[in-house]
N, C-alpha and C positions, 0 to 999 in steps of 0.2 A: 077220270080216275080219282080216285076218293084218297085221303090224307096218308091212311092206311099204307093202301096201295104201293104210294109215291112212296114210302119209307121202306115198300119189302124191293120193289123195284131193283137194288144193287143187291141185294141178297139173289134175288133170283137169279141176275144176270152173274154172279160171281158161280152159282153152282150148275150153272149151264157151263161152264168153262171145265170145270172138272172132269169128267170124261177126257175130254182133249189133252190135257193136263198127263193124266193118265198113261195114256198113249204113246208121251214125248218120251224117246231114247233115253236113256240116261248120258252122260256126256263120259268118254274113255275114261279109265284108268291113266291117274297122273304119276310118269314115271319120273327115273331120278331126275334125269336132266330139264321136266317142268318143274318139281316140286322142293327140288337142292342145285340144278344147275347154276343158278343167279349166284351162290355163293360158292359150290364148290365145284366147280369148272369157270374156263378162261381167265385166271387170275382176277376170280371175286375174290371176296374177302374174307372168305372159309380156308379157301387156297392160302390165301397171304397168312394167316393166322397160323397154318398148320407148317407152310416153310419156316415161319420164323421160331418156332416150338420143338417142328419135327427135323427140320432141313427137306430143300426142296424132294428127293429123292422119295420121302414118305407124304407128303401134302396133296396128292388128287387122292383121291375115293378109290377111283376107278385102276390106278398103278399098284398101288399098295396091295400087300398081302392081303384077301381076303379078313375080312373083323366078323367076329362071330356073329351071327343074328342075334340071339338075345343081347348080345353087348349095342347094336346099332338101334333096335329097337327101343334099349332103355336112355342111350341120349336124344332119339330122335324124339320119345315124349315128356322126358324130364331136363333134354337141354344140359349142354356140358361147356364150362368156361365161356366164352364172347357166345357159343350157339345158346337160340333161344329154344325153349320148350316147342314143341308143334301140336294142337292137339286134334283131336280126333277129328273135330271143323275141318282145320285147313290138309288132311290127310288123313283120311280114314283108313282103319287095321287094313281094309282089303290093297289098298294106294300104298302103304304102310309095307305089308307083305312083296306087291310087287317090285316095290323099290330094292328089299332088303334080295329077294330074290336075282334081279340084275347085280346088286355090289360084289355076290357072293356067289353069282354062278362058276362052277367049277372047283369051288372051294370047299374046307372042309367046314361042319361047321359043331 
């Protein structure tokens, strides 16, 4: 094999993979409890934040009154007090939408 060769060699083998690639499932939709459980269920640190602010009564996500969509949408990407921004990376609109759809089922919105 000529110098050439040797050097397309991982180009080649890299777009032989592509197809395969392709193919692979995409992985679920992460809902609240993958992508806000760690903080705001089992007395994480969203929880403690919101007892000591709100009083325990109002502090899970999931007890409280329904929060309107657009209200949970704009702190989930701009981040409110201790919470930090999220952005599209670690939670995309569709992960995004699911999430706000569980907080909010049954409610008005």
């Amino acid at each position: 094999m000529t110098g050439a060769g040797k050097a397309m060699l991982p180009v080649l083998l890299a777009l032989a993979c592509v197809p395969a690639l392709a193919d692979t499932p995409a992985p679920p939709p992460r809902q609240f409890a993958d992508a806000c459980g760690s903080c705001h269920e089992n007395n994480g640190f969203g929880v403690q934040v919101l007892t000591a602010r709100l009083g325990p009564e109002r502090a899970s996500l999931r007890r409280y009154p329904p929060l309107p969509s657009a209200y949970i949408r704009i702190v989930v990407r701009n981040g409110l007090g201790a919470m930090p921004a999220m952005s599209r990376v670690e939670v995309t609109d569709a992960e995004l939408a699911a999430i706000i759809a569980e907080l909010t089922q049954g409610g008005t919105q």
